[in-house]
N, C-alpha and C positions, 0 to 999 in steps of 0.2 A: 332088925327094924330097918335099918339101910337099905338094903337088897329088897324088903316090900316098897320102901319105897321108891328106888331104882325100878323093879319093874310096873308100880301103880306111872310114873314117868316116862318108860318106854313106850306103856302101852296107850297112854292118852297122845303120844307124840305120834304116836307110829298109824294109829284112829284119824288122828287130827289128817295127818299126810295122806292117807289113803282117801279121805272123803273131798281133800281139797286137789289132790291131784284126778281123782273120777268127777268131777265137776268143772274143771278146766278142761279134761275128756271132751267133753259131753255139755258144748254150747248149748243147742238146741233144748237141752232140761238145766241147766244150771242157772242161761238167763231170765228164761221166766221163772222159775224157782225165788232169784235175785229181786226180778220184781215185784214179785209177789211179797216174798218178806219186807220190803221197803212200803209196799201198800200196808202189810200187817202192822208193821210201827207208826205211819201214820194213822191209822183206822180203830188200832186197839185201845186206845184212851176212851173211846167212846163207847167201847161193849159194857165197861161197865155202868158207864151210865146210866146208858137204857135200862139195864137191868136193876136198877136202883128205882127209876123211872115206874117200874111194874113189870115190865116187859119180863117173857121170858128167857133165859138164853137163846135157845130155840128161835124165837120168834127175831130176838134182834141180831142174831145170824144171818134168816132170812132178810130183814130188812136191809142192814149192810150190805149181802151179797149183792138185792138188788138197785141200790143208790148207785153201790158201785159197777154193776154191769150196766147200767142204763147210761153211765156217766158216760162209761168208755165205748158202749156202742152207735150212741145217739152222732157225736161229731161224724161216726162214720157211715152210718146211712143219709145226713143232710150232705158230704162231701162227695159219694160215690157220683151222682149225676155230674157232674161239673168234668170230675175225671175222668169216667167212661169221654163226655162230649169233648175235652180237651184230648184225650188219646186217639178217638176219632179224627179227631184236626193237625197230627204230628203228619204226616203223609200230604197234605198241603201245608205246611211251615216250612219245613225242611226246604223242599227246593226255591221258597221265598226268600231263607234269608242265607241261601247258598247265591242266590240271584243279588238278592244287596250287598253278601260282600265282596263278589266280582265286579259289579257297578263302581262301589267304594273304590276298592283296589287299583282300579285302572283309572279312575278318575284322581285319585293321590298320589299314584304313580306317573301319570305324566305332570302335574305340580309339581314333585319332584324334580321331574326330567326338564322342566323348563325353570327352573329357581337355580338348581344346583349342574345340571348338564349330567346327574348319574344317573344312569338308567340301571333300575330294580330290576330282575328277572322273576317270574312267573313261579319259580319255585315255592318260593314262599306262600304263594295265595295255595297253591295244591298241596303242599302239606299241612295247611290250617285247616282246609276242606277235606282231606282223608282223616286229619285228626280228629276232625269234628264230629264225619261218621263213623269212625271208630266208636267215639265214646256214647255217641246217639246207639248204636247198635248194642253194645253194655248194658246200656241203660234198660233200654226198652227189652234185650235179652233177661235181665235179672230181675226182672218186674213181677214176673212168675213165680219165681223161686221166691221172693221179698212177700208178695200175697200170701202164700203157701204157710210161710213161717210165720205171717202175721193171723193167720188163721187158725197154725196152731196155738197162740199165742191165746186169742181169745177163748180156746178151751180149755189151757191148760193151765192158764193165770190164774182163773174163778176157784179150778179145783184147789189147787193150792192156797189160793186164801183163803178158803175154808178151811179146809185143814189146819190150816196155821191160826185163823180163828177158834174155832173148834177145840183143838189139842194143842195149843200155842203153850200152854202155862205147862201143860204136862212134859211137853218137847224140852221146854227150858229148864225144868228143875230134873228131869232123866241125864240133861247132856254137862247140867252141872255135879251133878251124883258120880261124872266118870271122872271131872275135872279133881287132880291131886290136893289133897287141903293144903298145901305150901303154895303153891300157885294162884287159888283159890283166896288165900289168906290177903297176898299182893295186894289185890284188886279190891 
């Protein structure tokens, strides 16, 4: 009896590890996966409502999916134009407020130089300004890659909250069936 149940413990420990170290793997499927279960637990109190309601499962699947896909696409098609026009406008900022902070600099800098008699050297203004487009270059560099993942994001959240809608109850009483009844019992 020890030894089953030594190995019913190995094997829910050894299950557990392997799913939670291939999901640490593997950002790109484990965070929307993440978010999607966090939608499910919010979202699922309400399936059965509906279906209480009349509705069918079916139908109030549909319906969730789509409150919730309109929810999440809607902010981004009213913000897309602002961003496009404001990305447009990064290539005239830039050299404006590279212009006001040399005006700044050398206008505080001689205040300086006439208050206290230390004079500041120039370094510093050019390492603020290469710092600056440094991190502008990042930015605007990762903007691609950030789109990209948030695109996948939009297709592969839906699927999964279906899913997890859909077979949500079955998921949960299969991954409790592996769980060891001593473990099990704790909780």
């Amino acid at each position: 009896m020890f030894k089953l149940r030594l190995g019913k413990n190995i094997f829910f420990f050894g299950l557990l590890l392997f799913f939670s170290i291939m999901l640490l793997n593997l950002p790109r499927l484990s965070i929307p996966l993440l978010f999607s279960f966090v939608l499910y637990l919010i979202v699922s109190p309400i399936l059965p409502y509906l279906v209480k309601v009349g509705l069918g499962k079916k139908i109030s699947i549909f319906i969730l999916m789509a409150v919730i896909t309109t929810t999440a696409i809607l902010p981004i098609v009213l913000v897309s134009p602002t961003i496009k026009s404001e990305a447009e406008r990064v290539q005239y900022y830039i050299p404006k407020v590279e212009r006001f902070l040399k005006n700044n600099y050398f206008k505080y800098k001689n205040v300086i130089k006439k208050k206290t008699g230390f004079k500041i050297g120039d370094k510093h203004l050019y390492d603020v300004l290469s710092y600056g487009k440094s991190i502008t270059t990042k930015v605007l560099l990762g903007i691609p890659k950030m789109l990209a993942s948030f695109l996948e994001w939009i297709f592969i959240v839906p699927l999964f909250f279906f899913f997890l809608l859909r077979d949500g109850r079955k998921m949960k009483s299969m991954f409790l069936s592996l769980v060891p009844n001593k473990i099990f019992e704790r909780f």
